[in-house]
DRENPA-3360 file (N, C-alpha, C; in nm, 2 decimals, always signed):
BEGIN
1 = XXXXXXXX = +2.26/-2.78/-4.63/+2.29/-2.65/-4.67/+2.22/-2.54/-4.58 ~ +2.08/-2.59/-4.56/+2.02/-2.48/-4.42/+2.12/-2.44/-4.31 ~ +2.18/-2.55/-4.27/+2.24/-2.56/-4.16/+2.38/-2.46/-4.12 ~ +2.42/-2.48/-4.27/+2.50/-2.35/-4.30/+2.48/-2.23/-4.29 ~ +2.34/-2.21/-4.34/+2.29/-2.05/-4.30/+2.28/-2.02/-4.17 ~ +2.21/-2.17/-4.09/+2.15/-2.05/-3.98/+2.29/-2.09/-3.90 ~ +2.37/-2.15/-3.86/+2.52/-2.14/-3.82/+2.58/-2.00/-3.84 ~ +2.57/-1.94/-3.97/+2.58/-1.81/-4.02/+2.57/-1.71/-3.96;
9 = XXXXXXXX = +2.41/-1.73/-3.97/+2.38/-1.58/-3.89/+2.36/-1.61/-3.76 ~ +2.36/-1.72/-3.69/+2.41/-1.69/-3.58/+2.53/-1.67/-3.55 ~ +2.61/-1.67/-3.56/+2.81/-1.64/-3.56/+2.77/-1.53/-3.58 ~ +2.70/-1.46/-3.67/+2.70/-1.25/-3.72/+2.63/-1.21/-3.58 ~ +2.48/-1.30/-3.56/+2.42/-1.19/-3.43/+2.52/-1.22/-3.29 ~ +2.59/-1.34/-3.29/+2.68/-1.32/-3.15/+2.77/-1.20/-3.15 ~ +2.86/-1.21/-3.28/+2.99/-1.10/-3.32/+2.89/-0.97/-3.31 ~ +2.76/-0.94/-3.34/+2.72/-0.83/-3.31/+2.69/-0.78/-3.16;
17 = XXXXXXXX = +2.70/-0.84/-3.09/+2.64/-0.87/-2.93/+2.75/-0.84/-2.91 ~ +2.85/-0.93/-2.93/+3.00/-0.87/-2.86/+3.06/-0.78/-2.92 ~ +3.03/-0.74/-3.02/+3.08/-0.60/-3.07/+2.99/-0.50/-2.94 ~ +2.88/-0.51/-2.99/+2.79/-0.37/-2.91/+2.83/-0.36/-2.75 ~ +2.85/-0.47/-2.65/+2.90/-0.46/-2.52/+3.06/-0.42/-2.53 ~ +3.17/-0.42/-2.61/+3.24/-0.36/-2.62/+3.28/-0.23/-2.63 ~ +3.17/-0.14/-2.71/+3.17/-0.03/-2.75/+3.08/+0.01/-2.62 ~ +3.02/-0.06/-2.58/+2.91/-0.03/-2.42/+3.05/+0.01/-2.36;
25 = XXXXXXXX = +3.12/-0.10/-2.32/+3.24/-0.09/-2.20/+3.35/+0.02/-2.22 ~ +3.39/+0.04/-2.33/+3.50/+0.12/-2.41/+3.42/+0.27/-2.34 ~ +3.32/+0.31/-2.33/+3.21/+0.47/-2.32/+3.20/+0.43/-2.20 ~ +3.16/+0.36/-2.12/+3.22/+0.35/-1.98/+3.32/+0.35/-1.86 ~ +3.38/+0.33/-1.97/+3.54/+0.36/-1.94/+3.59/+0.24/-1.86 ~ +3.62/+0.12/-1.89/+3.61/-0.02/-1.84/+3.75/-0.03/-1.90 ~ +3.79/+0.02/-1.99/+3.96/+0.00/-2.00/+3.99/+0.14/-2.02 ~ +3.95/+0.21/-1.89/+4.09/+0.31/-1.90/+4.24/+0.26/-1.79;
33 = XXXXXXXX = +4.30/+0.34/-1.82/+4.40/+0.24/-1.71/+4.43/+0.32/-1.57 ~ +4.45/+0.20/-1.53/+4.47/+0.32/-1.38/+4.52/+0.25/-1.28 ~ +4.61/+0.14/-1.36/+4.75/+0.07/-1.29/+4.85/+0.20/-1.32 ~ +4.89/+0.24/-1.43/+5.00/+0.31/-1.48/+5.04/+0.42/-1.38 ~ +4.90/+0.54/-1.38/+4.93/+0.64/-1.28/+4.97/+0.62/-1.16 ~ +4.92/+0.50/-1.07/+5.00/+0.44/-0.93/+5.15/+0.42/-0.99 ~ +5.15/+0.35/-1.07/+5.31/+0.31/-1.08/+5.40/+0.45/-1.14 ~ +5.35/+0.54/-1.21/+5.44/+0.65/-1.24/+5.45/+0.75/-1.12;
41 = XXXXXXXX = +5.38/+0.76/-1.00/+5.39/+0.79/-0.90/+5.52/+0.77/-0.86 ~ +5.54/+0.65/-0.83/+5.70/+0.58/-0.78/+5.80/+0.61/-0.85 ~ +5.80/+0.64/-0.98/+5.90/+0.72/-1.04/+5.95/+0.84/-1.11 ~ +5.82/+0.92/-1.06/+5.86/+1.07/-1.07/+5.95/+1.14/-0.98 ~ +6.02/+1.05/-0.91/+6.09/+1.12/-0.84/+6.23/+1.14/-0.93 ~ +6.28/+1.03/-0.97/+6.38/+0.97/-0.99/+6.42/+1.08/-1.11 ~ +6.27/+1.09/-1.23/+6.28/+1.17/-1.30/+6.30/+1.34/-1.31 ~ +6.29/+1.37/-1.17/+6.29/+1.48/-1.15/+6.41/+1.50/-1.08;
49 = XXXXXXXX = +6.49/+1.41/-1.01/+6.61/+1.41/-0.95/+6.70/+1.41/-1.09 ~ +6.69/+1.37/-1.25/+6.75/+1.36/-1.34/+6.75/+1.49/-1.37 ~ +6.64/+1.53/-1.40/+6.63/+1.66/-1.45/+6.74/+1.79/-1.35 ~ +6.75/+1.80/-1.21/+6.81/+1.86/-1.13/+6.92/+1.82/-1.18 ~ +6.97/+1.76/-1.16/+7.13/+1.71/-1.17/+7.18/+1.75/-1.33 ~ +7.11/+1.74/-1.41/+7.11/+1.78/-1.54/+7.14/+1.99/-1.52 ~ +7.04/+1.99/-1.51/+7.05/+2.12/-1.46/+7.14/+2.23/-1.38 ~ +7.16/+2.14/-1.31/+7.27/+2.16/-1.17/+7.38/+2.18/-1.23;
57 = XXXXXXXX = +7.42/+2.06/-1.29/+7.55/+2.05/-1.38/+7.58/+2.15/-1.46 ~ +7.47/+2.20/-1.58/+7.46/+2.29/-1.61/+7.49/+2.48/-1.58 ~ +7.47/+2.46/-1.47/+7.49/+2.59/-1.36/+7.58/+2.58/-1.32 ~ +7.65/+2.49/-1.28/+7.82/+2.49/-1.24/+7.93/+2.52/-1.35 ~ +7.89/+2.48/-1.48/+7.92/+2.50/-1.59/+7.96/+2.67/-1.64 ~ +7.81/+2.66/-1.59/+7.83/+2.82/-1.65/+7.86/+2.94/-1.55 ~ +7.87/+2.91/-1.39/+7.91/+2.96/-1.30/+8.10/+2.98/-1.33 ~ +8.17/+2.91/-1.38/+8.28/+2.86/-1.36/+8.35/+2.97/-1.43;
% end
């Protein structure tokens, strides 16, 4: 039955260890992301070529 305990509270002080270095990394900013903004680079164009043509359209519309 001892064995049980201290099994116990070791499993709680590891999960507290890895809790606290998580909240460490999270405030250091260790998952912010900074794949995404490279890759939205490459397609802000496309988006902004949508929006023109949307617009464009629009102005011919109402030119007419």
């Amino acid at each position: 039955m001892g064995v049980i305990y201290i099994l116990l509270t070791i499993s709680i002080i590891v999960a507290i260890v890895f809790f606290i270095s998580f909240i460490i990394s999270v405030r250091n900013g260790q998952y912010d992301d900074v794949y995404t903004p490279s890759v939205r680079m490459l397609f802000d164009d496309e988006l902004i070529k949508e929006t023109k043509e949307k617009s464009s359209g629009s102005n011919t519309t109402k030119q007419s």
